[in-house]
N, C-alpha and C positions, 0 to 999 in steps of 0.2 A: 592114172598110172604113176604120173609124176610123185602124186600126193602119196602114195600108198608106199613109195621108194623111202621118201624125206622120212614117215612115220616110221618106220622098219631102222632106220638108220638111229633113231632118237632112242630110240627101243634098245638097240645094242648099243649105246653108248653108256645107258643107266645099268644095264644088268653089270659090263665091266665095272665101275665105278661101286657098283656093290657089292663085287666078290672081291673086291681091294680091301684087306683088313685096315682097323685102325691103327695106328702107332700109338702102343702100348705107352703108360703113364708109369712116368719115372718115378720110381720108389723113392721114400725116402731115406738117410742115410742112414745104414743101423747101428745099432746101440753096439758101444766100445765095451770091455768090462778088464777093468786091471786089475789081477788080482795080487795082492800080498800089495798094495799101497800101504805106504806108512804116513804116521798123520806126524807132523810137526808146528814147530812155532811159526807165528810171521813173524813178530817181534818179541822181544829179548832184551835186557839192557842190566848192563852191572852198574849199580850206582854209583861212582867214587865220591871220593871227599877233595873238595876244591884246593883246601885249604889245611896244613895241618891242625893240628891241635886235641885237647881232649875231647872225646864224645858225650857231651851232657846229658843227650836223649833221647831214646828210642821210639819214635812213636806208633811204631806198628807191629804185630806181631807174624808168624809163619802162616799161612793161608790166608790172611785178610786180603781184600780186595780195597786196590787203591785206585784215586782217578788222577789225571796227567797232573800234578802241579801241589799234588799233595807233601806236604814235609814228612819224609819217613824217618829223618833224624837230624839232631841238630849239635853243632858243634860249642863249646862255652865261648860268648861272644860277649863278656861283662865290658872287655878292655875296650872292645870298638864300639860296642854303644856309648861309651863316655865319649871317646873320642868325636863320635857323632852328633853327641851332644854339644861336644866343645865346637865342634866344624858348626853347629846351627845354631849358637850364641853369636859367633863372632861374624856369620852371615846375617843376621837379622840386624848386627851393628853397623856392618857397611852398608845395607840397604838403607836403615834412617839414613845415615850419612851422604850416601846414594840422590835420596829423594830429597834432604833440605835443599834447596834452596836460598836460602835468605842471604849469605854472602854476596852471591850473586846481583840481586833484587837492591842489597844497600851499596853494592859498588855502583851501579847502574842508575842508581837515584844520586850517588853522589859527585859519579861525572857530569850528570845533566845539571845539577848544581854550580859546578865550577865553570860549565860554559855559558851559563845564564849570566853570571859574575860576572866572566869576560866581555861575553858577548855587549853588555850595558857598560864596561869601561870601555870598551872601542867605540861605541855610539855617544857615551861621554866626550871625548876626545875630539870624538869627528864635529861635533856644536860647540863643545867652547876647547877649544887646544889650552894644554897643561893643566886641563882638571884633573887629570889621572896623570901621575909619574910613570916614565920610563919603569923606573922599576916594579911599579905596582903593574902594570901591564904585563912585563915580562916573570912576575910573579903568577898570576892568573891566569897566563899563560901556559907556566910550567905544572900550575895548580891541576888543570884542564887534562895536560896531557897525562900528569901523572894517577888521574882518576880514568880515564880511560885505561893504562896499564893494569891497574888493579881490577877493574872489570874484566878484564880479559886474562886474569891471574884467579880469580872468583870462578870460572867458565871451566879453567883447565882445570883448577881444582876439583871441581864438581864432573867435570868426565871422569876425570882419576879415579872420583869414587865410585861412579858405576862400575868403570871396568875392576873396581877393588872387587866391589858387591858380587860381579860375578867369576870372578877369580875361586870368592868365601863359597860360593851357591855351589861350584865344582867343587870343592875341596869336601862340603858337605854331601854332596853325591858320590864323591869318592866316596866316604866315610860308610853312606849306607850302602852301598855296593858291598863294602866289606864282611857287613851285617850278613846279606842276602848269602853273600857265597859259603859263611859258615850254616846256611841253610839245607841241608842235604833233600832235594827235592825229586819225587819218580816224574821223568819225562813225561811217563804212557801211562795208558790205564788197565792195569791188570793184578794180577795176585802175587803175593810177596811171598816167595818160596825158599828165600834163603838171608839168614842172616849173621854177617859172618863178625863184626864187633859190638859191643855191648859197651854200655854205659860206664865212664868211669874207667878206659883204657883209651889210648895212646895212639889218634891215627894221623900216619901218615900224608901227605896230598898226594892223588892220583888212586891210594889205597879203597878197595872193592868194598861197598859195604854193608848195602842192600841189592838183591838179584830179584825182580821183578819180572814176570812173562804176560802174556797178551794170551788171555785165554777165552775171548767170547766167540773169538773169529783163528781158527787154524788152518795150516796148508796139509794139503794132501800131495803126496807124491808118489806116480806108477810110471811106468816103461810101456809101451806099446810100439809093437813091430812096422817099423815105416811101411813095408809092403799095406798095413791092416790104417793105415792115416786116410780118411775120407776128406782129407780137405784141409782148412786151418778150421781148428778146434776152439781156437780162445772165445770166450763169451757163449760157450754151449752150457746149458743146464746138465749138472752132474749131480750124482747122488751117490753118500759113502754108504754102506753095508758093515756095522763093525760090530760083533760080538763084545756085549758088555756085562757086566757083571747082575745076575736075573732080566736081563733083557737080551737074548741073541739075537743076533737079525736086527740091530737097533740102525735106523737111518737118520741120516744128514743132507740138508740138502744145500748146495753153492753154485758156483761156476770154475768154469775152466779160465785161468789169467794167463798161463806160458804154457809156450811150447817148444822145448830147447831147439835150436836152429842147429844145433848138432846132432849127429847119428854116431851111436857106437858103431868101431868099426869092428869090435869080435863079434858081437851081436845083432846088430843091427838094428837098435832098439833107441828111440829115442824116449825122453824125459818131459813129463806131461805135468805141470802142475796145478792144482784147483783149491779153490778157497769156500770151506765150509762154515754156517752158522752153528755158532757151541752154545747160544745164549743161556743152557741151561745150567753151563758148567759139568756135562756128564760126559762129554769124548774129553780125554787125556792124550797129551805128545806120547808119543813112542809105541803106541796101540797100532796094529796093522789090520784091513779091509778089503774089501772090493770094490775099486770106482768103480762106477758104471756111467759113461758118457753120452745122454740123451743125444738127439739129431737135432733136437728143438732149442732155441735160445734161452738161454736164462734173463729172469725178469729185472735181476741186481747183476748183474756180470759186471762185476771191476774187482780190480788189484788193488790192494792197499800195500805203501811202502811204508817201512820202517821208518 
């Protein structure tokens, strides 16, 4: 009887346990979609001129694509190349001078000389007194010290000229320093879209001179309603939707890098921005799309700063 209780108990404990549903499995988070995003630049950069003077030469044209450190133009730099010249003649002269030695070498030989002298007129003296005069002593004497002076005049000289040598070495990196800045160089690597002096005119320093964009990698920028924010967004896999010319419907794909930590207060909308691959050169700034923000991570998700 006992036994048929215990069974009957085990019995109704499994049938509960079975009409206990599961707890359902968490969705994942759905897909955002901003519409009327506009694509802009990451980087931008107006070239100026370091330095005034004339503009010798243009070396690039409107559209071309340049890489970070390319010269797009270059300022007439006849005067400081000579000067540069002149700063690395007269550093090569303090360098010999620098590096002789041999003052040095014959002061140093010719003290030990004059103490050899003395040193055998004092040993003269001390075996037979008055083989050497008083003043021959104090001649050999003075001979002595005064060769050690000069060695130690040989010494200073020869620091003087190193520190000349590297005085001339500055002066000569001044000089190409000079060079370089009438170098007009792009920072970045991107396409040259504007050029605003020409060869053979008058520019001033600070003057704008080549405008330069960053067109292989662009930002996307939408609004989405905080109430519709699933979470932090940055490093989500996005994808732009941008009607292009014989291609509608044409996609991009990037990540999400910001998420403004601000909310509109008329709206309530906060500012989402994401970075798309251009490699093709076919999305253009100022073209408007549809993000659309995956649930899933993106495989590159990083920001790049200007």
């Amino acid at each position: 009887m006992r036994q048929k209780t215990l069974l009957t108990l085990i019995l109704a404990v499994l049938a509960v346990q079975t009409a206990v549903p599961a707890p359902p499995e968490k969705s994942a988070s759905p897909k955002l979609q901003l519409p009327s995003s506009l694509v802009t630049v990451i980087e931008e950069v107006e070239i100026p001129a370091k330095v005034e003077g004339v503009l010798s030469a243009v070396e690039v044209r409107e559209g071309q694509l340049v890489d970070a450190g390319t010269v797009v133009a270059r300022i007439e730099d006849v005067e400081a190349r000579l000067t540069h010249e002149h700063s690395r003649i007269e550093f090569e002269i303090a360098r010999k001078q620098a590096r002789n030695n041999l003052k040095v070498r014959i002061a140093k030989t010719g003290a030990e000389v004059a103490r050899v002298e003395h040193k055998r007129a004092v040993e003269s003296v001390e075996r037979y007194k008055k083989s050497v005069s008083e003043t021959e002593l104090d001649r050999l004497r003075l001979a002595t010290e005064k060769a050690d002076l000069e060695t130690d005049q040989a010494v200073h000289e020869q620091e003087t000229a190193q520190l000349t040598s590297g005085l001339k070495e500055t002066e000569m990196q001044l000089a190409q320093q000079a060079i370089d800045r009438r170098a007009i160089l792009s920072p970045i690597s991107g396409m040259v879209v504007q050029i605003n002096l020409h060869r053979g005119e008058w520019v001033p320093a600070g003057k704008t001179v080549i405008r330069v964009l960053r067109v292989d990698r662009l930002r996307v920028e939408g609004f989405v309603q905080t109430r519709d924010l699933p979470g932090d967004l940055t490093g989500r896999r996005a994808t732009l939707a941008v009607d292009l010319p014989g291609r509608p419907g044409a996609e991009f794909d990037g990540a999400v890098v910001f998420v403004s930590p601000e909310v509109n207060p008329v709206n309530g909308q906060v500012r989402v921005w994401a970075e798309v691959e251009n490699q093709k050169l076919q999305l253009m700034p100022g073209l408007r799309g549809t993000l659309t923000i995956h649930p899933d991570a993106a495989q590159t998700a990083r920001r790049e700063r200007p």
